[in-house]
FIGU-204067 format. One record per atom (N, C-alpha, C, O): residue in three letters; x, y, z. Coordinates in steps of 0.1 Angstrom, whole numbers, plus 5000, padded with zeros to 4 digits. Example, Ala and Ser with C-alpha at 12.3 -4.5 7.8 and 13.67 -1.06 7.14 Angstrom:
BEGIN
ALA513249435078ALA512349555078ALA513249675078ALA514249675085SER512849785071SER513749895071SER512950005079SER513450115080
***
This chain:
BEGIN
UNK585749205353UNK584849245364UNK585149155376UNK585349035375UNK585049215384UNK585249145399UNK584049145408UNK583749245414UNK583449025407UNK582049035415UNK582348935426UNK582848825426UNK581649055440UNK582249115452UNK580549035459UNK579349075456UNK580948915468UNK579348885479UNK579649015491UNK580749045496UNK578749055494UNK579649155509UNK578149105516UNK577049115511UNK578449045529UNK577148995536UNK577449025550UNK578349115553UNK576748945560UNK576949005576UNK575648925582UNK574948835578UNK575649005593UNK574248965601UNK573449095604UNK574149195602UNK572449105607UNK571849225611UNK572249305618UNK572749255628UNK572349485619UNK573149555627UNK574449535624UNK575249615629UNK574849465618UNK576349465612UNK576849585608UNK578049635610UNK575949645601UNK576049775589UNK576249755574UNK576549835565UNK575849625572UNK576049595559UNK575649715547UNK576449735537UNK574449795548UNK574449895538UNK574950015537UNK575250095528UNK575150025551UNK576550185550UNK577550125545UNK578150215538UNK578150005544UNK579549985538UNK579149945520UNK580049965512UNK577849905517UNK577949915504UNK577650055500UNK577850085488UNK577150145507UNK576450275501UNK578050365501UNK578450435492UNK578950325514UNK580750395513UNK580950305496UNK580950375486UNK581150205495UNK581450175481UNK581050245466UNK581550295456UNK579550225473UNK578950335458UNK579350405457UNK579550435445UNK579850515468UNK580250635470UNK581750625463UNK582150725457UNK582450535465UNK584150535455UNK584050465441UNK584850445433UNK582550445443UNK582750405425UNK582750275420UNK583050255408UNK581950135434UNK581950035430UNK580050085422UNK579350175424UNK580049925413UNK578449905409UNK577849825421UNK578349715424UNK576949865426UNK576249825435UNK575249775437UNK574549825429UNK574349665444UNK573249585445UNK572849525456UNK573449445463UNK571449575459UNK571049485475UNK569949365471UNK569049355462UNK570249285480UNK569049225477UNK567449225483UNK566349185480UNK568149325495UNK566749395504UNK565749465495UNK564449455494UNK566849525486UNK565949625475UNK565449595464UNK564649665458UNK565849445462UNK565149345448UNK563949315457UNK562849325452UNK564049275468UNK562849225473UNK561749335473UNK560649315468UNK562249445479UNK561049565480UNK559949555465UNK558749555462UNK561249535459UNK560249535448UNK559649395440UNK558649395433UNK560149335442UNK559549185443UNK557949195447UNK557049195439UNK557849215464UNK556549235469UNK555649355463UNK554549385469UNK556049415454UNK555049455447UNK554649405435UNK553749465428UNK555149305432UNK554749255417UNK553749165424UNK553849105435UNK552349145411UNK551249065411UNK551348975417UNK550848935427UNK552748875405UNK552048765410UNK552648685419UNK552348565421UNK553648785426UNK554248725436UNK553348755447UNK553248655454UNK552548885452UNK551548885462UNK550548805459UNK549648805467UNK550348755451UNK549548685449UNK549448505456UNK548548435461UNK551548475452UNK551748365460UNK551748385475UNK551248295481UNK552148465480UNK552048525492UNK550348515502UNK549948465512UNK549848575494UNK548448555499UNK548148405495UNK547748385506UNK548148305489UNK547948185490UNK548348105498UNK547847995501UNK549748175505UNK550548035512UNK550248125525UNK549648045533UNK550348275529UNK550348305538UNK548848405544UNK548648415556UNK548248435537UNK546848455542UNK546748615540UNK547548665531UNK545748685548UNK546048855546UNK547048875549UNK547248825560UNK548148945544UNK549248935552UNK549449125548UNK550449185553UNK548449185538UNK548649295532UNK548049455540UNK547149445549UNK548349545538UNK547849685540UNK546649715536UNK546149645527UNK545949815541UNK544549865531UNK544649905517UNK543849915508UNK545949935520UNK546549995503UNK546449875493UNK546349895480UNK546549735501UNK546849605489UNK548449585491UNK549049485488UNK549149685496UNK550649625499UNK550749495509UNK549949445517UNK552149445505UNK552449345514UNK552949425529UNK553849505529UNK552049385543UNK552449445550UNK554149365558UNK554249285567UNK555049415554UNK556249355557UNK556349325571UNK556849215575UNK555849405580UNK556049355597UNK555049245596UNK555649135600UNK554349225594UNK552949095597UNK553749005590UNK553348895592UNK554549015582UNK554848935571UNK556148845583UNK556248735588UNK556848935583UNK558648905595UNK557848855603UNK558148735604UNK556548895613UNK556248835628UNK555948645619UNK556348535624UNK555548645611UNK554948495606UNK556148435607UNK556448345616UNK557248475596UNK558248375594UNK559448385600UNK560448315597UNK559348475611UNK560348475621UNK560148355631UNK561048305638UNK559648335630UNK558948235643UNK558148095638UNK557348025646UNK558348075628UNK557947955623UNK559147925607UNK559047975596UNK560247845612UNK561147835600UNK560947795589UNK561547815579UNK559447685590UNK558747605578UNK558147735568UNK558147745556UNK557747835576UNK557347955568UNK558247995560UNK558248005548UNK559048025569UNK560048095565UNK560948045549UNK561448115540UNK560747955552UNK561747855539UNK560747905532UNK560848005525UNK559647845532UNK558447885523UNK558348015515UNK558048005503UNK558648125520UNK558648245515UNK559948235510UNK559848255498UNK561348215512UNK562348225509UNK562148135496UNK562348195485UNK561747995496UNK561047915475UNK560248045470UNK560248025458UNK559648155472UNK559048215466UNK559948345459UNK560048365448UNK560648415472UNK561648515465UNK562748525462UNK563248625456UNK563648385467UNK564848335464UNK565048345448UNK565748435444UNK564448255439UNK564948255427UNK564248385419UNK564148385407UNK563848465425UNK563648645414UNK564848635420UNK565748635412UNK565148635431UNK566548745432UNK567548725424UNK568048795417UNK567748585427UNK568948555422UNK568748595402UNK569548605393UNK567648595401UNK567648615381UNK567848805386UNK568348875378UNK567548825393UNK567648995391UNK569249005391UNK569849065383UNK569748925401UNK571248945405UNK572348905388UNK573248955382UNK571748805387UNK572548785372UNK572648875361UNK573648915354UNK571048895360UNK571049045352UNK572149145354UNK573149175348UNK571549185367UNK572549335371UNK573949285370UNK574649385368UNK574949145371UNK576449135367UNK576449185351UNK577049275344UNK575649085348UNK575849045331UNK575749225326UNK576349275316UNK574749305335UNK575049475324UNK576049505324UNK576649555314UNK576749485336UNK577749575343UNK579049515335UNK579849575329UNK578949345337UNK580549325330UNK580149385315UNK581349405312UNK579549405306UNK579449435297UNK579449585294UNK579849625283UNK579049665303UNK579449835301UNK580849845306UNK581549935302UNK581349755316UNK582949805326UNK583549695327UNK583349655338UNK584349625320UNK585049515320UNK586149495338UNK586549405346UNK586249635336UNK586949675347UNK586849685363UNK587649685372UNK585349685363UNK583749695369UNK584049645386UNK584149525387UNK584149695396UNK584049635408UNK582349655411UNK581749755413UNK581849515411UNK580249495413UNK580149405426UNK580449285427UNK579549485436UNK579049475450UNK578049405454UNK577149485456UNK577449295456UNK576149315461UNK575749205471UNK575849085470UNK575249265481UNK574649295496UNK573949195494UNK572949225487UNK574149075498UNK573048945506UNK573048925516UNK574248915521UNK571948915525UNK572048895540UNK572848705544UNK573748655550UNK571648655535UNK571648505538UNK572648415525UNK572448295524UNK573448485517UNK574448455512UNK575148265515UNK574948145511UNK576048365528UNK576448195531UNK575048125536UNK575348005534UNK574048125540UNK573248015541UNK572647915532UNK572247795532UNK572648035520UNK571847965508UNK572947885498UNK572747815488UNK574347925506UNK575147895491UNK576047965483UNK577147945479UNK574848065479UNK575048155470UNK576948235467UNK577648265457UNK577048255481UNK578648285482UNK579348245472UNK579748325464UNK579548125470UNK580447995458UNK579848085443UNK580248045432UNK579048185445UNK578648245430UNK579948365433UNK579548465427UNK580948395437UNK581148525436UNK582548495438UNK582948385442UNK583548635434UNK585248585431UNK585248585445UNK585648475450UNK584948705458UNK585548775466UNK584448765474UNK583348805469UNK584448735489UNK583448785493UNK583948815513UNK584548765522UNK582948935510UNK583149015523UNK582149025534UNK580949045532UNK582649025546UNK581849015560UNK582449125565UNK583549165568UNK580749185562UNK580949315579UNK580749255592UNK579649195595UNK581749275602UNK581449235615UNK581149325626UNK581749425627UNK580249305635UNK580149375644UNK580149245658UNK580049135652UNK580149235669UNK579849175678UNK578449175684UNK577949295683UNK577249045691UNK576249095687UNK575949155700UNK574749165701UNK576549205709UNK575949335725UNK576049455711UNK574949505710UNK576749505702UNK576449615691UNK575649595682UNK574749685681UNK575749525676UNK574349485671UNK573349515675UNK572549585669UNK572949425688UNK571849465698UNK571649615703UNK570449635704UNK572349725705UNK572449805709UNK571749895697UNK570749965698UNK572749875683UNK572349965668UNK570549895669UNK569649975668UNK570349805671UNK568949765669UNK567649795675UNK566449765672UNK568049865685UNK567349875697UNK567050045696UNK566150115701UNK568150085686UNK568250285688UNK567150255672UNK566450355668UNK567050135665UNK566450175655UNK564650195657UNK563850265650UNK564450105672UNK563150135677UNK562549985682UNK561649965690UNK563649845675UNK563349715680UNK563649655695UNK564549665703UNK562249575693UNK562549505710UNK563349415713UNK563449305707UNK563949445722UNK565049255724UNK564649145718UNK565449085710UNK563649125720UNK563148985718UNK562848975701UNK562848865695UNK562749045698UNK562549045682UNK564149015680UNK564648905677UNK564549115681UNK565949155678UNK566449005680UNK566348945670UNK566948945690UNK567048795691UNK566348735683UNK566848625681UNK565548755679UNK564848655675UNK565748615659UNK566348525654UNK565448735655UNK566248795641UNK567348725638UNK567448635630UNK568648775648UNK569748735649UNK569948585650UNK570748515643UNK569248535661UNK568748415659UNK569048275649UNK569848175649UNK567748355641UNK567548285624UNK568148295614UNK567848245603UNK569648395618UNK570748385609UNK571948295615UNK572148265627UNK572848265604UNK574248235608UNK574648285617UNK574148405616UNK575248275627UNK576148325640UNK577048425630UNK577548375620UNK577248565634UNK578548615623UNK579848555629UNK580748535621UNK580048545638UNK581448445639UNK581748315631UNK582848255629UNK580748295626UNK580848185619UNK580548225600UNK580948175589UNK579648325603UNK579848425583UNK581548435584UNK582248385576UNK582248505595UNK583748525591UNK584748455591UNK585848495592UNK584048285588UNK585148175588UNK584948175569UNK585748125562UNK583748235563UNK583548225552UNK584148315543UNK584048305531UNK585148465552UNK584748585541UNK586848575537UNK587748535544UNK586748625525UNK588348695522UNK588448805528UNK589248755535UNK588348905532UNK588049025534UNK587049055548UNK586049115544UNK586949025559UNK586549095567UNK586349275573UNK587249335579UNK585249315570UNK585549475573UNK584549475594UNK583349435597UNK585649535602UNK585049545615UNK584249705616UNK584749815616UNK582849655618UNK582049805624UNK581749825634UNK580549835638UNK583049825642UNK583049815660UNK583050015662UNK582350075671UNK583950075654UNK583950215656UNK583950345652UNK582850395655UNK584450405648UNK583350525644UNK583250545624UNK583950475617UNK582350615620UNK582050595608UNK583150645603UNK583450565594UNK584350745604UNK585150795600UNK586350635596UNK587050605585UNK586150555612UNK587150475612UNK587050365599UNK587950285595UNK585650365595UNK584750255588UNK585250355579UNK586350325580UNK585250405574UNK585350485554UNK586550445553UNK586850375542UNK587650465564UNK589350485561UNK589450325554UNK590150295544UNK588450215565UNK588950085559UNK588150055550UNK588549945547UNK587050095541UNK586450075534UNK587050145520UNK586550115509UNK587850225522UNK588850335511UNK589750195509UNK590050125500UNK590050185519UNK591750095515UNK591349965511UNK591749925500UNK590349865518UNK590049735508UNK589149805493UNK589149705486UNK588549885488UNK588149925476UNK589449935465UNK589449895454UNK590449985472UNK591950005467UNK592249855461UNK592449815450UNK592349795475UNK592849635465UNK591549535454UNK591749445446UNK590249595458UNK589449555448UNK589649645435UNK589849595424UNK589649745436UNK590349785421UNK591349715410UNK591149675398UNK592549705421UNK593349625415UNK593349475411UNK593849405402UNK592549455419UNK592349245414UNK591049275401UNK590749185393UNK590249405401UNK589049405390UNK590649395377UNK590949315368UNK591049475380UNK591949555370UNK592849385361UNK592849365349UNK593449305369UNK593649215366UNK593149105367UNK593849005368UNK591349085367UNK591048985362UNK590448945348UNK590148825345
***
């Protein structure tokens, strides 16, 4: 099995190029999506409301915008929440290798970390890939999604510079142009991940 970091910065397109993979047949994993579900378990809103206050819906959910305005803008927070959902992920993330090399020896397994190189975590994985975009596109994809400059900076910000994720990656994929142009290169590096799954 060949387990694949694929990370970036926001607006990069990180999930259209894992969702093109799922689509050719890699096993797939976000960590956006451990989290969704993270913040529904007890007794993690539970630690949440202790360190961080109401931070929830009328429903009792974790309200995720109230939650980003806190720890966007305060990095001590931020870390804070990150000790709280950092280590589920990573036990979720071991799980989901450990099934996969054991149903598909063969197995190209994917999975989508934003903050990868920040935490480290990278050094867990054979191969790892940076989507790049430059950040005036970035800015631009973020802005059609409905966010304000200033957020949007703010965001980008609080991550690694991606010129600097792509001093980390084997495999750079560019999502400077059109979705077509993005499949053709995501077909052809899937091609050589095949073959290094196939011989490792």
């Amino acid at each position: 099995m060949l387990k694949v970091g694929l990370t970036g910065s926001i607006g990069t397109g990180k999930t259209t190029v894992l969702n093109l993979f799922k689509e050719l047949g890699a096993y797939v994993i976000s960590a956006d999506q451990i989290v969704h579900r993270l913040l529904k378990r007890k007794d993690i809103k539970e630690k949440i409301k202790k360190e961080f206050g109401n931070v929830f819906t009328s429903e009792g959910e974790v309200d995720r915008k109230k939650l980003a305005q806190i720890v966007f803008k305060d990095e001590k927070k931020r870390k804070k929440l990150e000790s709280i959902i950092h280590p589920e992920v990573f036990k979720e993330l071991e799980n989901f290798f450990k099934k996969v090399g054991e149903k598909d020896p063969d197995a190209v397994a994917v999975a989508e970390i934003p903050l990868m190189i920040e935490t480290g975590s990278y050094k867990n994985y054979d191969l790892i890939i940076v989507v790049y975009a430059p950040e005036e596109i970035q800015i631009e994809r973020l802005k059609k999604k409905g966010m304000k400059e200033e957020e949007i900076l703010r965001r980008i910000r609080s991550q690694m510079p991606i010129e600097e994720k792509v001093k980390y990656a084997d495999i750079v994929i560019k999502n400077t142009d059109s979705i077509d142009r993005l499949k053709k290169e995501v077909e052809s590096v899937f091609k050589k991940l095949k073959n290094l799954a196939h011989n490792t």
